[in-house]
PyMOL Python script that loads the backbone (N, CA, C, O; Angstrom):
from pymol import cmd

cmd.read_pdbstr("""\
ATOM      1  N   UNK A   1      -6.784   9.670  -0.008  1.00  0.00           N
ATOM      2  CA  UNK A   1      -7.405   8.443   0.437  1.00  0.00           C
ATOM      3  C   UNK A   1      -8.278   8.674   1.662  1.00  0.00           C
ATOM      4  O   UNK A   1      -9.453   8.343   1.818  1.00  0.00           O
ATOM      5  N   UNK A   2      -7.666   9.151   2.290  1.00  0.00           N
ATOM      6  CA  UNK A   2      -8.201   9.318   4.048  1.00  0.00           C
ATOM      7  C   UNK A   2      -9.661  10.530   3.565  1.00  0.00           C
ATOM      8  O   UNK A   2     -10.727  10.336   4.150  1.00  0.00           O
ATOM      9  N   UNK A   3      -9.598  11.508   2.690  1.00  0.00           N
ATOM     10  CA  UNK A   3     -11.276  11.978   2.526  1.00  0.00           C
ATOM     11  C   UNK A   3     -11.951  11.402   1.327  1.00  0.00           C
ATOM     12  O   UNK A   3     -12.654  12.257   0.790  1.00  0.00           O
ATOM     13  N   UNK A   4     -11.978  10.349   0.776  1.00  0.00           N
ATOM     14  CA  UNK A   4     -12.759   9.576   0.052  1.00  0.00           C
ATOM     15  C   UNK A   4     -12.735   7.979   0.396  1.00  0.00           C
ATOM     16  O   UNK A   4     -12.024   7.176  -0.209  1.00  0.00           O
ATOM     17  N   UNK A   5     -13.579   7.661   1.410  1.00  0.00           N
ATOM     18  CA  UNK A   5     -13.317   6.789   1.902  1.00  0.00           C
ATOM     19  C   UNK A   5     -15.049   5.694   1.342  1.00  0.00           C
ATOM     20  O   UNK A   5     -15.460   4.536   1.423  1.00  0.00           O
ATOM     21  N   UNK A   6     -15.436   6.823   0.890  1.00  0.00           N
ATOM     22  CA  UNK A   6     -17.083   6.110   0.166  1.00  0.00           C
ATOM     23  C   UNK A   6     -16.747   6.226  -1.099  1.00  0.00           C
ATOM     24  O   UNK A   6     -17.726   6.141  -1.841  1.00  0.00           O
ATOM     25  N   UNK A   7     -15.640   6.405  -1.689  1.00  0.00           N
ATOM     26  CA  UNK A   7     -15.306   6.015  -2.914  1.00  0.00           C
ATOM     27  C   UNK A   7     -14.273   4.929  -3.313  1.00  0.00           C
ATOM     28  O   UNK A   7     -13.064   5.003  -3.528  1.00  0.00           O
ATOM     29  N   UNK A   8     -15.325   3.693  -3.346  1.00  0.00           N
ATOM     30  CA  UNK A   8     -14.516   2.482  -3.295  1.00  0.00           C
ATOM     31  C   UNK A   8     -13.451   2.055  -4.628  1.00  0.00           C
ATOM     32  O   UNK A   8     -12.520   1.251  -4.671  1.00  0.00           O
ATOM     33  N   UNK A   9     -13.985   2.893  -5.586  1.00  0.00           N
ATOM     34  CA  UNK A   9     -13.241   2.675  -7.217  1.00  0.00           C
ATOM     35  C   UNK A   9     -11.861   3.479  -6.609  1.00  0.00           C
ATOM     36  O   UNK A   9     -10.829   2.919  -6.239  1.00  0.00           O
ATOM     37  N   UNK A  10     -12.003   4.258  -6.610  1.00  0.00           N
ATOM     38  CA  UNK A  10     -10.735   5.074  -5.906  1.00  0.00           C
ATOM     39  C   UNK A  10     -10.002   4.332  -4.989  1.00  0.00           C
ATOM     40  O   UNK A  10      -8.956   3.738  -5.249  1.00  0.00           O
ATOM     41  N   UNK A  11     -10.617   4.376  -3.809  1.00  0.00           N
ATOM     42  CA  UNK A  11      -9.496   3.023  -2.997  1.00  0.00           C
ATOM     43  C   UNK A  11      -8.921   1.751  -3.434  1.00  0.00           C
ATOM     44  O   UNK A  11      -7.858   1.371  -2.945  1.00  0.00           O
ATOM     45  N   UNK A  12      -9.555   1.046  -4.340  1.00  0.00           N
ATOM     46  CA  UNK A  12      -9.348   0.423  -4.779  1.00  0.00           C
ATOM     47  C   UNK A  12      -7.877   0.588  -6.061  1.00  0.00           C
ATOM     48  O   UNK A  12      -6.894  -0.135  -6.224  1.00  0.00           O
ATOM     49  N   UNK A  13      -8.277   1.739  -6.709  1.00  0.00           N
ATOM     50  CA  UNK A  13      -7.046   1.838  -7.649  1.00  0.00           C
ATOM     51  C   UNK A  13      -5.850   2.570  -6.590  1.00  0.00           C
ATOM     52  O   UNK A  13      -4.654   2.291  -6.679  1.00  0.00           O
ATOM     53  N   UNK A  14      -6.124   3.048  -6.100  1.00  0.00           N
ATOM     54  CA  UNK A  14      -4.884   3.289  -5.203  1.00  0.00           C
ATOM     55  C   UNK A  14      -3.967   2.322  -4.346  1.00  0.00           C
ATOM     56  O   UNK A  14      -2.778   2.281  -4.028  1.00  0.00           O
ATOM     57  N   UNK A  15      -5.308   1.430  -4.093  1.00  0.00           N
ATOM     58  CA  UNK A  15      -4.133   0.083  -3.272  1.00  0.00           C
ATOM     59  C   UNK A  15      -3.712  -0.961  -4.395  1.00  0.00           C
ATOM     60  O   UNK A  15      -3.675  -2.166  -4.146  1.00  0.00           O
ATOM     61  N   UNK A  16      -3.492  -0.598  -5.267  1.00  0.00           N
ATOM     62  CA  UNK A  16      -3.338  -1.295  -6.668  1.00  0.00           C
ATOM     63  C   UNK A  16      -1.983  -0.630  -6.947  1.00  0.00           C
ATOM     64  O   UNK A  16      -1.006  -1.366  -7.078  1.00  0.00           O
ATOM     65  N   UNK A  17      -1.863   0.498  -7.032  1.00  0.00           N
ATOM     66  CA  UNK A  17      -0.872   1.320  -7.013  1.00  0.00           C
ATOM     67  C   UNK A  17      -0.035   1.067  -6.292  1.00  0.00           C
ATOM     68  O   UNK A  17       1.099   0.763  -6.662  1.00  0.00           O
ATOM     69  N   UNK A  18      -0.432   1.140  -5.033  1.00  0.00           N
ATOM     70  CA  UNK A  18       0.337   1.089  -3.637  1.00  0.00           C
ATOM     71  C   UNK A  18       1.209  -0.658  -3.465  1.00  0.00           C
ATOM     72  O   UNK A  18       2.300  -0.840  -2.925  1.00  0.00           O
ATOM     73  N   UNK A  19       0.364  -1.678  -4.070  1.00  0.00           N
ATOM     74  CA  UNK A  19       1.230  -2.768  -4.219  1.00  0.00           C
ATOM     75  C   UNK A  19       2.050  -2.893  -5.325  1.00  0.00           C
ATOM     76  O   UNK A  19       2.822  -3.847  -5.219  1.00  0.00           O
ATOM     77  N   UNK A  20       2.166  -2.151  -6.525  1.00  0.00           N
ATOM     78  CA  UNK A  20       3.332  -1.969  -6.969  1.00  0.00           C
ATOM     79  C   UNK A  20       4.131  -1.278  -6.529  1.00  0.00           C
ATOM     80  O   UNK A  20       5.239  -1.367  -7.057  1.00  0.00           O
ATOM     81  N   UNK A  21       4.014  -0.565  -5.710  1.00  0.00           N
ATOM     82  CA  UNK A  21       5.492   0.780  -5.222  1.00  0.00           C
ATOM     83  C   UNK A  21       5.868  -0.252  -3.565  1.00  0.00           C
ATOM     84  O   UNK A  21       6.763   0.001  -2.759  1.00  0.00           O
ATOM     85  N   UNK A  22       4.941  -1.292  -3.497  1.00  0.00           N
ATOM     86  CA  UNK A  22       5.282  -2.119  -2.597  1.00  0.00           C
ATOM     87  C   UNK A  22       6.311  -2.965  -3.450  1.00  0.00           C
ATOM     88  O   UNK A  22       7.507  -2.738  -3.270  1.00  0.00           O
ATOM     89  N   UNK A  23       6.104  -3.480  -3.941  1.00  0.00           N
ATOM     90  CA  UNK A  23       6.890  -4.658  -4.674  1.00  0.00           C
ATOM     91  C   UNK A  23       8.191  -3.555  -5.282  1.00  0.00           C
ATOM     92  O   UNK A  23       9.324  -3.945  -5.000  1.00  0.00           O
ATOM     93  N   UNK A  24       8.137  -2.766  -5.758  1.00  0.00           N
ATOM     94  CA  UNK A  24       9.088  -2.348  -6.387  1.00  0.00           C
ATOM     95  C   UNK A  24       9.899  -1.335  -5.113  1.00  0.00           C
ATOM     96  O   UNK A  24      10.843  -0.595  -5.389  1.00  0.00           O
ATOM     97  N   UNK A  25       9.560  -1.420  -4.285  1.00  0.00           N
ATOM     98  CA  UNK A  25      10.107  -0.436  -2.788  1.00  0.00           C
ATOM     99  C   UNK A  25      10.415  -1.765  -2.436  1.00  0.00           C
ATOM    100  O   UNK A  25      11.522  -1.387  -2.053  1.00  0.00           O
ATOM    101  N   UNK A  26      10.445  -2.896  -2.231  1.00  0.00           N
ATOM    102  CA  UNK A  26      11.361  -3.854  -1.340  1.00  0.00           C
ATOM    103  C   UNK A  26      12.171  -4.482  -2.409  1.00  0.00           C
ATOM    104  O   UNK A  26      13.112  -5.108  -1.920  1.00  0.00           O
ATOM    105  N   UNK A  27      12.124  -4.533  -3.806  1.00  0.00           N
ATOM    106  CA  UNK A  27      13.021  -5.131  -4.706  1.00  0.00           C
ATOM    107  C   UNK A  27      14.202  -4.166  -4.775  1.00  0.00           C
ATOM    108  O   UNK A  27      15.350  -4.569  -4.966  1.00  0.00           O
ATOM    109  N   UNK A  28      13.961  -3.183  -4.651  1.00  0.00           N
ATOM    110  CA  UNK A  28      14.682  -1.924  -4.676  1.00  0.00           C
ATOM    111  C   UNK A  28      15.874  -1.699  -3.382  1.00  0.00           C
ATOM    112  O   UNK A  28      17.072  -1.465  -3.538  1.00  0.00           O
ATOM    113  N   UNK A  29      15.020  -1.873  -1.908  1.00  0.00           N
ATOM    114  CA  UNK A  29      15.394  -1.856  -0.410  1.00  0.00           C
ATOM    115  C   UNK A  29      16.537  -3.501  -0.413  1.00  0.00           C
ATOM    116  O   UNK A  29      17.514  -3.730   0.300  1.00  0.00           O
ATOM    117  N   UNK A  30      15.776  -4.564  -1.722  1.00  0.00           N
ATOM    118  CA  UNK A  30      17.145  -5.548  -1.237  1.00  0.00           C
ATOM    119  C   UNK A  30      17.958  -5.619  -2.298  1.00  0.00           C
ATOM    120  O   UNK A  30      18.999  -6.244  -2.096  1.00  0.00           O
ATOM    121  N   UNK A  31      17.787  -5.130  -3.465  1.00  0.00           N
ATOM    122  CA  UNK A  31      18.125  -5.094  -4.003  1.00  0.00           C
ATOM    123  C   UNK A  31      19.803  -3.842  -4.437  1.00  0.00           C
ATOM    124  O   UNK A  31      20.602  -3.857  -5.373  1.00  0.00           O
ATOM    125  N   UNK A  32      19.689  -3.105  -3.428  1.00  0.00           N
ATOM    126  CA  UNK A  32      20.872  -1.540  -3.623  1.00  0.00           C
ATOM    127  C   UNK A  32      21.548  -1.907  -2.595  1.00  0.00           C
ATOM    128  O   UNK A  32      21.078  -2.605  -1.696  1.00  0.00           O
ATOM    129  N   UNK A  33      22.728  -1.467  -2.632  1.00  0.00           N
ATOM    130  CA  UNK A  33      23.848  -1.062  -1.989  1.00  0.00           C
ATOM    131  C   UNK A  33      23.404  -0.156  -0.664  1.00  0.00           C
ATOM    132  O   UNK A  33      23.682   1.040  -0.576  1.00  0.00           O
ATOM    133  N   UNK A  34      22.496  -1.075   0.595  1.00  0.00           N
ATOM    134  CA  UNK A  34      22.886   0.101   1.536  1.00  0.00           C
ATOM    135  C   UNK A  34      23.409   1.476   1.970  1.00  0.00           C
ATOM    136  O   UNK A  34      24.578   1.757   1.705  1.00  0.00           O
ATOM    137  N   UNK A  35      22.705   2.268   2.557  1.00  0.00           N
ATOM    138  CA  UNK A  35      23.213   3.255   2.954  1.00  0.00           C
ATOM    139  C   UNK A  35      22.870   3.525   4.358  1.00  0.00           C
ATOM    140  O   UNK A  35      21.761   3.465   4.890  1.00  0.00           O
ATOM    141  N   UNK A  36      24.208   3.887   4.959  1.00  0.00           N
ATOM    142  CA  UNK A  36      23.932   4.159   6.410  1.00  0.00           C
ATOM    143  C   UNK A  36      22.394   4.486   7.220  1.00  0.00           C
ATOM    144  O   UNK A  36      21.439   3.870   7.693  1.00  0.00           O
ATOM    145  N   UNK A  37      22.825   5.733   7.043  1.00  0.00           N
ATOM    146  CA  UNK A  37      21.692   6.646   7.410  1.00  0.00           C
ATOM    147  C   UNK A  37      19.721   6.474   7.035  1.00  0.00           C
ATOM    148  O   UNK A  37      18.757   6.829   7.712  1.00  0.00           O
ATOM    149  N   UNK A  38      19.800   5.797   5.709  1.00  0.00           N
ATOM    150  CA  UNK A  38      18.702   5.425   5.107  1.00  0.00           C
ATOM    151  C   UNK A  38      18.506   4.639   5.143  1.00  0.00           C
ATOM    152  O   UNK A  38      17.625   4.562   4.286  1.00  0.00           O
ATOM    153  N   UNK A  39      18.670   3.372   5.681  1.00  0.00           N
ATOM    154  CA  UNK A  39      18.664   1.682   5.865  1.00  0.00           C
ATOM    155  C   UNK A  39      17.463   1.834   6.687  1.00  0.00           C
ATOM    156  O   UNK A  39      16.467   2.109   6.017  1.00  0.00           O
ATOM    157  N   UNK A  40      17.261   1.727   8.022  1.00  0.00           N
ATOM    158  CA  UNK A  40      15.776   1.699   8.744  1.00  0.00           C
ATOM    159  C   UNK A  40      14.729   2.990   7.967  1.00  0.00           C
ATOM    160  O   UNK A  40      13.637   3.139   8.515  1.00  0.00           O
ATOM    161  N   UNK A  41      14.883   3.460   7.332  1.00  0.00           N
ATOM    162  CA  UNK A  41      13.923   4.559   6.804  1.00  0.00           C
ATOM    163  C   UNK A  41      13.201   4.434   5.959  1.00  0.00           C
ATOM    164  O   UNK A  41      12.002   4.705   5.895  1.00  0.00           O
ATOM    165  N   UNK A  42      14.210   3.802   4.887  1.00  0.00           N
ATOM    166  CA  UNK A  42      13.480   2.895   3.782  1.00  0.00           C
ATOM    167  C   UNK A  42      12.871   1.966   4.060  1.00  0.00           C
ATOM    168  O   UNK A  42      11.753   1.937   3.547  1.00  0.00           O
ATOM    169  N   UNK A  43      13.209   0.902   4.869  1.00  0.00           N
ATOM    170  CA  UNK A  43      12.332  -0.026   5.671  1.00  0.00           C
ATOM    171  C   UNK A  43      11.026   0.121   6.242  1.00  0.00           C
ATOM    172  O   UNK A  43      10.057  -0.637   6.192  1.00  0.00           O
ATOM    173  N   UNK A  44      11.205   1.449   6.899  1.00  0.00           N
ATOM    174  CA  UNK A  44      10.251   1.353   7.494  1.00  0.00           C
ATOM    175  C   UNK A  44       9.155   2.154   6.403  1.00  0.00           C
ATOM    176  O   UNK A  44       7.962   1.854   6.415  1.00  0.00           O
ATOM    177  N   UNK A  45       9.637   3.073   5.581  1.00  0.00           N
ATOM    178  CA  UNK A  45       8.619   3.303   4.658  1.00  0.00           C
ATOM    179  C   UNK A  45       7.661   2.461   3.559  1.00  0.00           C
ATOM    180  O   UNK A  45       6.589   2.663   2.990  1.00  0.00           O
ATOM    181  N   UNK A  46       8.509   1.576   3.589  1.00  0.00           N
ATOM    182  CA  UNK A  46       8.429   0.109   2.636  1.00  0.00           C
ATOM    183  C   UNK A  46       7.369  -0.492   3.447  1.00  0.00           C
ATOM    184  O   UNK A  46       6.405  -0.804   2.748  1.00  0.00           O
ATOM    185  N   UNK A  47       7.202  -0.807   4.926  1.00  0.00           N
ATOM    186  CA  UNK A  47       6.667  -1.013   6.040  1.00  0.00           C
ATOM    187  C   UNK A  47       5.112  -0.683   6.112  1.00  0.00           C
ATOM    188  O   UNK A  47       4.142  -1.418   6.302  1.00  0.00           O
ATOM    189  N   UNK A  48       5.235   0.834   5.869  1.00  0.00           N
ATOM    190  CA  UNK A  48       4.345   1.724   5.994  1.00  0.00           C
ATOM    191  C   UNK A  48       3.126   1.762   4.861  1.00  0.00           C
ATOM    192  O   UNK A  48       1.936   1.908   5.138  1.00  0.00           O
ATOM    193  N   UNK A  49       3.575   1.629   3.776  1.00  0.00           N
ATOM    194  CA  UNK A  49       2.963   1.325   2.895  1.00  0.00           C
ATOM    195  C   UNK A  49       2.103  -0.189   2.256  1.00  0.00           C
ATOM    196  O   UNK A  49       1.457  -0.385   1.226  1.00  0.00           O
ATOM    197  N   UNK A  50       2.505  -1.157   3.533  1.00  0.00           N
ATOM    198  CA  UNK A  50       2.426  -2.282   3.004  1.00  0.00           C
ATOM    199  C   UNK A  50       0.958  -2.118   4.072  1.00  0.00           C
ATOM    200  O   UNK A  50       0.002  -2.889   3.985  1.00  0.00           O
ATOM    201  N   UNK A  51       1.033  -0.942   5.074  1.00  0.00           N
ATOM    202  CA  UNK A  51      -0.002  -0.868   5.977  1.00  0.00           C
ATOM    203  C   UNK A  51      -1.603  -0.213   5.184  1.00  0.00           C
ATOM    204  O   UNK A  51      -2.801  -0.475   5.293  1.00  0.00           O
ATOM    205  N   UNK A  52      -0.521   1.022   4.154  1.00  0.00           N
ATOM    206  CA  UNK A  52      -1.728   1.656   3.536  1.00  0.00           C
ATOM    207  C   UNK A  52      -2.277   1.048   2.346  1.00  0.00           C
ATOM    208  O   UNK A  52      -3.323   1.375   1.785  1.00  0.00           O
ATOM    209  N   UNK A  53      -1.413   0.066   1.987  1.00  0.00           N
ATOM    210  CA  UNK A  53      -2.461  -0.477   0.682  1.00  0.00           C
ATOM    211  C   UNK A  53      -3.192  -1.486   1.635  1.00  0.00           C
ATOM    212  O   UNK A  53      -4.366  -1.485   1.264  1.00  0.00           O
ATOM    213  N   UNK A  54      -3.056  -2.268   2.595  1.00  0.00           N
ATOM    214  CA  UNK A  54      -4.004  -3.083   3.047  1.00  0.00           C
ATOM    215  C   UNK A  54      -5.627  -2.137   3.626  1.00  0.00           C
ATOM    216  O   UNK A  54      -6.790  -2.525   3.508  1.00  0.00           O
ATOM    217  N   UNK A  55      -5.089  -0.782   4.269  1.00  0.00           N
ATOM    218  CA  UNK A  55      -6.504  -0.247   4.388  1.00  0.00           C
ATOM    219  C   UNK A  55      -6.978   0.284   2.975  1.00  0.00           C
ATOM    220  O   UNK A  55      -8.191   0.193   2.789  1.00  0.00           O
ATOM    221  N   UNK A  56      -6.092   0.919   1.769  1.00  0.00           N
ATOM    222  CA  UNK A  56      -6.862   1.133   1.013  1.00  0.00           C
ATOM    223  C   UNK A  56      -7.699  -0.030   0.522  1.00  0.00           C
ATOM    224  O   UNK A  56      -8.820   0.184   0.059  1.00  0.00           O
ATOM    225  N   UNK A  57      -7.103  -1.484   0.620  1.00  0.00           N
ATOM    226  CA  UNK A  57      -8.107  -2.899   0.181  1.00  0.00           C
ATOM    227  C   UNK A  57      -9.416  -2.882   1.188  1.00  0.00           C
ATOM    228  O   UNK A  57     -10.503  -3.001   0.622  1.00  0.00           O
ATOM    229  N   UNK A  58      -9.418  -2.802   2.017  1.00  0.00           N
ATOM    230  CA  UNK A  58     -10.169  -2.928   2.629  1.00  0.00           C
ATOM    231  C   UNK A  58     -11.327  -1.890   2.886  1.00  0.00           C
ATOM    232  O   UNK A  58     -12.420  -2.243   3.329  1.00  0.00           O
ATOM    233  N   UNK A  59     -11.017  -0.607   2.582  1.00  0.00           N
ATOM    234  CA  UNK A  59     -12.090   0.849   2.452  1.00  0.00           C
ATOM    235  C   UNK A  59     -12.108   0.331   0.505  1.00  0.00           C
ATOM    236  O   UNK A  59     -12.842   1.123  -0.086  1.00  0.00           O
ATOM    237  N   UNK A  60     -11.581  -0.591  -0.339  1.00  0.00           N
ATOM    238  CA  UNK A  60     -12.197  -0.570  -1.530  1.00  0.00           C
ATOM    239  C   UNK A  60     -13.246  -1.652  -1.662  1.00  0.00           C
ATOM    240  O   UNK A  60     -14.197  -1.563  -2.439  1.00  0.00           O
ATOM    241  N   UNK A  61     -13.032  -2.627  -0.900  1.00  0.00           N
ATOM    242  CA  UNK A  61     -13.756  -4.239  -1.042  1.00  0.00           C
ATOM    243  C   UNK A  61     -14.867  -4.566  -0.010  1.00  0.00           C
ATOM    244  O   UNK A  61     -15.619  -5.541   0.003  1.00  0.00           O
ATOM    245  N   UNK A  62     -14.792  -3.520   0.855  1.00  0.00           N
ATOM    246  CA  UNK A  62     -15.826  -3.661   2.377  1.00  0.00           C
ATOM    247  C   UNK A  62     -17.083  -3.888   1.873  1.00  0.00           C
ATOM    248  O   UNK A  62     -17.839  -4.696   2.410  1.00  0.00           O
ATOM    249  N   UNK A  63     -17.417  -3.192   0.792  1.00  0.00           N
ATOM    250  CA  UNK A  63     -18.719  -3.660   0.306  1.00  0.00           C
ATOM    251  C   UNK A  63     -18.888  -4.658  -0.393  1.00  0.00           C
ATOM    252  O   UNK A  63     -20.028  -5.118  -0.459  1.00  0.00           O
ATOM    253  N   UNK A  64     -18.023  -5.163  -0.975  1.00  0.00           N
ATOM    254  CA  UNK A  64     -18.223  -6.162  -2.169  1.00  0.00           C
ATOM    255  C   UNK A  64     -18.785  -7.610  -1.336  1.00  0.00           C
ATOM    256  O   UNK A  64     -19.305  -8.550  -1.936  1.00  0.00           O
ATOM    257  N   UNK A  65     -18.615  -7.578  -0.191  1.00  0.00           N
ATOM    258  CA  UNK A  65     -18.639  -9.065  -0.043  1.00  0.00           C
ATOM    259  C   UNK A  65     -20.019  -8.917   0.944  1.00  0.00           C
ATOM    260  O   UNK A  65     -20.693  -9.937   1.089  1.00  0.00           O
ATOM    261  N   UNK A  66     -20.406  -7.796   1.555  1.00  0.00           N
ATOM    262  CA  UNK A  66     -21.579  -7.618   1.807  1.00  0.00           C
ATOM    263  C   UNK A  66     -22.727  -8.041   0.590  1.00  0.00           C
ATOM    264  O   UNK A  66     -23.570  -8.905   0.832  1.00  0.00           O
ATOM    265  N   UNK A  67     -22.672  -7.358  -0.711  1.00  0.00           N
ATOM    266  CA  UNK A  67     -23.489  -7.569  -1.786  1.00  0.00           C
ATOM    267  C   UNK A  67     -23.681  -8.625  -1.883  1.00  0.00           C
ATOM    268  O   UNK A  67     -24.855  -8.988  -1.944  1.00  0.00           O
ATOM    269  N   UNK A  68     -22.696  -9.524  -1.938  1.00  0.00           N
ATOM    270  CA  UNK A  68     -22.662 -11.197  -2.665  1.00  0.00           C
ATOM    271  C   UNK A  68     -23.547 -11.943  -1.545  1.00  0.00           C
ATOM    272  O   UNK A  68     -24.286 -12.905  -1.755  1.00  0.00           O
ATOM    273  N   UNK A  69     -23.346 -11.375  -0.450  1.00  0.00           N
ATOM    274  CA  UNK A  69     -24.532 -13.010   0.092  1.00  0.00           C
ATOM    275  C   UNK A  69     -25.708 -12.501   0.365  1.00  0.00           C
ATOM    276  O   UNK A  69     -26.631 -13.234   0.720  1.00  0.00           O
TER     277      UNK A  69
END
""", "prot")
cmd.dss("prot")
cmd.show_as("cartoon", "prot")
cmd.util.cbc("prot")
cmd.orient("prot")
């Protein structure tokens, strides 16, 4: 992601991606039986990702809304 950042089809399917492993990483995180050690980790990876699909939306759509007006 981070060296194709002028390839908006690409960012775009990746933060597409990235909100399913979002949705399915917190159905998952409330969904299981806790574990000690992995409780803030998963969280915060769950976290983390909710960060990278918003920049991959945004390095995919930056242009789109320039075009339209």
């Amino acid at each position: 992601m981070w060296f194709a950042l002028d390839k908006p089809g690409l960012q775009k399917t990746f933060a597409w991606i990235n909100v399913i492993a979002v949705v399915w990483g917190f159905w998952a995180f409330y969904g299981a039986a806790p574990v000690a050690g992995l409780h803030i980790w998963f969280e915060l990876l769950n976290w983390v990702n909710v960060l990278l699909a918003l920049l991959q939306f945004y390095f995919g759509y930056r242009h789109a809304t320039k075009q339209a007006q």
